[in-house]
C-alpha positions as CSV (number, residue, x, y, z in Angstrom):
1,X,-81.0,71.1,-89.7
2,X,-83.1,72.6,-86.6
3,X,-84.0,71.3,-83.8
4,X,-87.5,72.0,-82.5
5,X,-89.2,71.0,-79.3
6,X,-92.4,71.5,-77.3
7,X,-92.0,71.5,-73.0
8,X,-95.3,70.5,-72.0
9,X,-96.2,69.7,-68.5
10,X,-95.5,65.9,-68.3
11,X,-93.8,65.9,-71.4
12,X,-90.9,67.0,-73.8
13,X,-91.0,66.0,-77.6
14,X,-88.3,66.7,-79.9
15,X,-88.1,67.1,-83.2
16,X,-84.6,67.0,-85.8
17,X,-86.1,68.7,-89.0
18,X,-84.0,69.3,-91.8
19,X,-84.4,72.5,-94.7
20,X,-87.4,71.5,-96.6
21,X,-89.7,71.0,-93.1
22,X,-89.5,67.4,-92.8
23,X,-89.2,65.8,-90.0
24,X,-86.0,63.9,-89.4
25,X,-86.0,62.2,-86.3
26,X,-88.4,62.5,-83.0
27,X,-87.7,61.7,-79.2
28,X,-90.0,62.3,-76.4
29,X,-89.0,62.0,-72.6
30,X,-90.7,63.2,-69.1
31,X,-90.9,67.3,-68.6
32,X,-90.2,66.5,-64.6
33,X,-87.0,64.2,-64.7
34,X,-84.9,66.6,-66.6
35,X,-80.7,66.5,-65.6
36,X,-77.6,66.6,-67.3
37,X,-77.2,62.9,-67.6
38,X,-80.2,62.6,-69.3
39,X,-79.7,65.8,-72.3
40,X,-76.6,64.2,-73.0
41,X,-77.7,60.7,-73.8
42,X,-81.4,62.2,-75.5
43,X,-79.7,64.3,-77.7
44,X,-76.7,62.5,-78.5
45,X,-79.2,60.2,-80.0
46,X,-80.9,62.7,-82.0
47,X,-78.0,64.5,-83.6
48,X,-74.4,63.3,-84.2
49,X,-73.0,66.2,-85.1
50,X,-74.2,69.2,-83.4
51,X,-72.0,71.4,-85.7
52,X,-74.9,70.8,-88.8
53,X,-78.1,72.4,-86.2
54,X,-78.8,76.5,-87.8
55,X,-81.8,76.8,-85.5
56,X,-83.1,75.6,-82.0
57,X,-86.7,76.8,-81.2
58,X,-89.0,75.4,-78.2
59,X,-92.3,76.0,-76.8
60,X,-92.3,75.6,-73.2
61,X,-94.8,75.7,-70.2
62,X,-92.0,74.5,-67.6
63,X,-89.3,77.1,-67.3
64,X,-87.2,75.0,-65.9
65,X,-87.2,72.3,-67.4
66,X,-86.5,74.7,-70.7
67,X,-83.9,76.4,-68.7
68,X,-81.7,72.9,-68.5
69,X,-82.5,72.1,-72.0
70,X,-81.5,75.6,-73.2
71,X,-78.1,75.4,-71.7
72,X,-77.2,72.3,-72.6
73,X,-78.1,73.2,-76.5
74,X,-76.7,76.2,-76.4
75,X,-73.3,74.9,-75.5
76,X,-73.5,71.9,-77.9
77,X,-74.9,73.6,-81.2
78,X,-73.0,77.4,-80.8
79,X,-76.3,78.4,-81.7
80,X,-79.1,81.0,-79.2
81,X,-81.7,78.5,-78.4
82,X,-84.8,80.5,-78.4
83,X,-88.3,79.7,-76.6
84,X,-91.6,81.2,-79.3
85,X,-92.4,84.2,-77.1
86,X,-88.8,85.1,-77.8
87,X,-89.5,86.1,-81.3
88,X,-92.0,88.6,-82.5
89,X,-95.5,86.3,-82.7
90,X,-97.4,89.1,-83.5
91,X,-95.7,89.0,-87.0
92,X,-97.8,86.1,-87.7
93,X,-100.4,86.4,-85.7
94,X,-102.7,89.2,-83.7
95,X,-103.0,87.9,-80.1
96,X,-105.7,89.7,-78.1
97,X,-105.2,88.6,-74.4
98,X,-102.6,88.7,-72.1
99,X,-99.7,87.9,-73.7
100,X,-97.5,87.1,-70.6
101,X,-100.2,84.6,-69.3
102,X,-101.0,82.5,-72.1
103,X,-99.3,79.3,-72.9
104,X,-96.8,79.3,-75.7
105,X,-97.9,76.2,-77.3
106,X,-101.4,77.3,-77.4
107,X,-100.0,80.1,-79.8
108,X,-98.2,77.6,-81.7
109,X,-101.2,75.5,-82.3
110,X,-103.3,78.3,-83.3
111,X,-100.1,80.0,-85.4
112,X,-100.2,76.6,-87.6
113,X,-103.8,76.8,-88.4
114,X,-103.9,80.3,-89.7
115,X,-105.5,81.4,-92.8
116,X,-107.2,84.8,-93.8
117,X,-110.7,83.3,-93.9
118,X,-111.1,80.5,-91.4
119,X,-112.1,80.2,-87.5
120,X,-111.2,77.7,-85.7
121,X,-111.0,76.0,-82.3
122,X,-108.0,73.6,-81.4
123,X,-109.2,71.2,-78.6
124,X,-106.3,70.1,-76.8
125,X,-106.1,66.7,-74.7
126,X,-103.1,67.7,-72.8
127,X,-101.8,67.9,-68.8
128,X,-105.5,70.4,-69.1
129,X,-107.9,70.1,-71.8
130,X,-107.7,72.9,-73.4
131,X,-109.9,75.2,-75.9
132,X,-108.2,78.0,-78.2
133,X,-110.0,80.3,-80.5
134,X,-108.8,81.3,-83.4
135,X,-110.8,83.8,-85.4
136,X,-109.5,84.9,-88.9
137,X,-105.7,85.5,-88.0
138,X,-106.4,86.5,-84.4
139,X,-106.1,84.6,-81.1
140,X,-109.0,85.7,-79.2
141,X,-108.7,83.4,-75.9
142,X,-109.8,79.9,-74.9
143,X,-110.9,77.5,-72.3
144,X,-108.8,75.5,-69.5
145,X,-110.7,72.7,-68.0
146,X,-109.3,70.1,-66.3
147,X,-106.9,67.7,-67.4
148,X,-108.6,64.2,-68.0
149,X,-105.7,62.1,-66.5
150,X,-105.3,64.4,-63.8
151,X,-109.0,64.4,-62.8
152,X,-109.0,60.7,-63.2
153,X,-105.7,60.1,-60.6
154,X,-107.3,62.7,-58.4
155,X,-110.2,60.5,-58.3
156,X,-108.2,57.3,-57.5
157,X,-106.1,58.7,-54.8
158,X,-108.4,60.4,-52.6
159,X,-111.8,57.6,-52.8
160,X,-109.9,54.8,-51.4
161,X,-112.1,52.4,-53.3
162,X,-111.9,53.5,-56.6
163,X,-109.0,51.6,-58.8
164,X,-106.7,53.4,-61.1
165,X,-108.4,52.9,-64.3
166,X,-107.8,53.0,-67.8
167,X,-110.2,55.1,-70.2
168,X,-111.6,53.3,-73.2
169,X,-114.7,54.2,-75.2
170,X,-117.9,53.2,-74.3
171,X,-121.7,52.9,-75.9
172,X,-123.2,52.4,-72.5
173,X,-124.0,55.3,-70.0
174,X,-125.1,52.7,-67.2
175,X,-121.9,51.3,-65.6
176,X,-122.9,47.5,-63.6
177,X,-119.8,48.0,-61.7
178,X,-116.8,50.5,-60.3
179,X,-115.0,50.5,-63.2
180,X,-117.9,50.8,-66.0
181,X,-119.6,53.6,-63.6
182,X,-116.5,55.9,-63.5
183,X,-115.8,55.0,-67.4
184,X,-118.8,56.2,-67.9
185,X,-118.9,59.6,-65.8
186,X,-115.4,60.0,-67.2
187,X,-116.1,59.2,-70.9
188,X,-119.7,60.9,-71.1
189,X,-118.5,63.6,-68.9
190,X,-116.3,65.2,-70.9
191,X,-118.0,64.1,-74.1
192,X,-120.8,66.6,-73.0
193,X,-118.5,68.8,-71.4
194,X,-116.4,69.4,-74.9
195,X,-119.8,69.4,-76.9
196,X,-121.3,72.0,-74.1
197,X,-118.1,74.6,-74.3
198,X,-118.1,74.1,-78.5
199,X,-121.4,75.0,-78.6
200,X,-121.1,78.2,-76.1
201,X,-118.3,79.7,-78.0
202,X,-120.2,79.4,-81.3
203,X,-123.1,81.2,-79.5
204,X,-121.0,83.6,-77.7
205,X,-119.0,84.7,-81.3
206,X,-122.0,83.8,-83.1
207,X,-119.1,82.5,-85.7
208,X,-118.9,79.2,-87.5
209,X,-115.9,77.4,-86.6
210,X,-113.8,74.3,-87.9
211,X,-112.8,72.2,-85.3
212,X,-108.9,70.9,-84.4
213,X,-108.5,68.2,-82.1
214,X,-104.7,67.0,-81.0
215,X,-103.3,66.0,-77.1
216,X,-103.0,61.9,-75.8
217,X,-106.8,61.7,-75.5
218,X,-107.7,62.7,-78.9
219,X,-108.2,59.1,-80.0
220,X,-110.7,58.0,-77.6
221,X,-113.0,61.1,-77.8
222,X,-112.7,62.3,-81.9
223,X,-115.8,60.0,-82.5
224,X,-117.9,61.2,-79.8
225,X,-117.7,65.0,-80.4
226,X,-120.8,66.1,-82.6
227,X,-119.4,68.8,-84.2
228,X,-117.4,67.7,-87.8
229,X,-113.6,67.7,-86.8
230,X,-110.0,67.5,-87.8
231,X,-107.8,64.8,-86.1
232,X,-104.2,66.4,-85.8
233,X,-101.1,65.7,-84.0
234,X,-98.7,67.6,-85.3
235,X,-100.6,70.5,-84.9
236,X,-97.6,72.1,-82.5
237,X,-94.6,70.7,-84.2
238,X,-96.4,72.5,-88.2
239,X,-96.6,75.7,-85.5
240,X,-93.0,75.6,-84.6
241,X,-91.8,75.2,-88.3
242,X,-93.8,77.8,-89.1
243,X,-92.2,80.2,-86.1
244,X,-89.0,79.3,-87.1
245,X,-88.7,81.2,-90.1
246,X,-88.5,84.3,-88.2
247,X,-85.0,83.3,-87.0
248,X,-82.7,84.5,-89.1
């Protein structure tokens, strides 16, 4: 059994995945409320007996939070619990930007996808919306714009009479009120946005890609983006698997 996990900003998903790849069990908590109390009673539930774990491999943009967690598994499985950019990537994968600086589950995403003849880009919904572009086997850089919740709190707490608002999809641009207005701006705003940076990548590569979606807000936008797409979210937990064969 290995355990494999993925430390994003606002949150931690786990994954119990036994020998032949197939997920086992799954548990998710918050990336920011992360203490001894908590390990004990998440991971209690995901594994019995910690003595049957071989492997523990995460992906984690919050060092600290992958700190605690590394700790605590270490102690209860015996076993080194290593973070991707601990292993050697560039086994799998040519990366060609700086490798300190770039997020390690943007280099498990793209590690999942990889073939010898396709490109791709994986749009991410995530904490930021993210672009990664994969070209062949090699990870030539992305996109960070803002994240869509984010942008849309931001909103709400600093115009004192805009509501918190929930994002849905919408056929009108028009909005009659508040609410409908900043659905709208939201909605067709980074529907052109994602269409906009797509299309400047192509022309900048002057590639043909195929296009990866994955992250929370995947479901509202995979109708809206023009360009033919794949809906995917285990994108980063296939990555891991696939990173965790070069523990031995």
């Amino acid at each position: 059994m290995y355990i494999l996990g993925d430390i994003g900003n606002s949150e931690t998903k786990v994954f119990l995945v036994n020998s032949n790849n197939k997920i086992i069990k799954t548990l998710n908590f918050s990336s920011k409320k992360i203490n001894s109390k908590i390990l004990n009673l998440k991971f209690n539930y995901l594994v019995k007996d910690f003595s049957i774990i071989k492997k523990v491999l995460f992906c984690s943009v919050v060092p600290k939070s992958f700190y605690l967690i590394k700790k605590f598994l270490s102690k209860k499985t015996k076993k080194k619990c290593y973070e991707v950019k601990d292993l050697k990537l560039k086994s799998l994968i040519n990366i060609n930007v700086n490798y300190k600086q770039v997020g390690s589950d943007r280099l498990t995403n793209a590690i999942s996808l990889l073939n010898n003849k396709d490109n791709f880009i994986v749009l991410d919904f995530g904490t930021a919306t993210t672009f990664d572009v994969i070209i062949k086997k090699s990870y030539k850089g992305g996109v960070i714009a803002p994240g869509i919740k984010i942008s849309l709190n931001t909103l709400s707490d600093k115009a004192t009479l805009i509501p918190k608002i929930n994002l849905k999809q919408i056929k009108k641009v028009i909005g009659i009120d508040t609410i409908s207005a900043v659905r709208s701006g939201f909605f067709w705003g980074y529907a052109g946005l994602i269409d906009n940076i797509i299309n400047l990548i192509k022309k900048e590569t002057g590639k043909s890609f195929k296009l990866v979606i994955t992250g929370g807000f995947s479901d509202l936008f995979k109708n809206s983006i023009k360009t033919k797409l794949k809906h995917n979210k285990d994108i980063t937990i296939e990555g891991l698997i696939k990173i965790s064969k070069l523990i031995q």
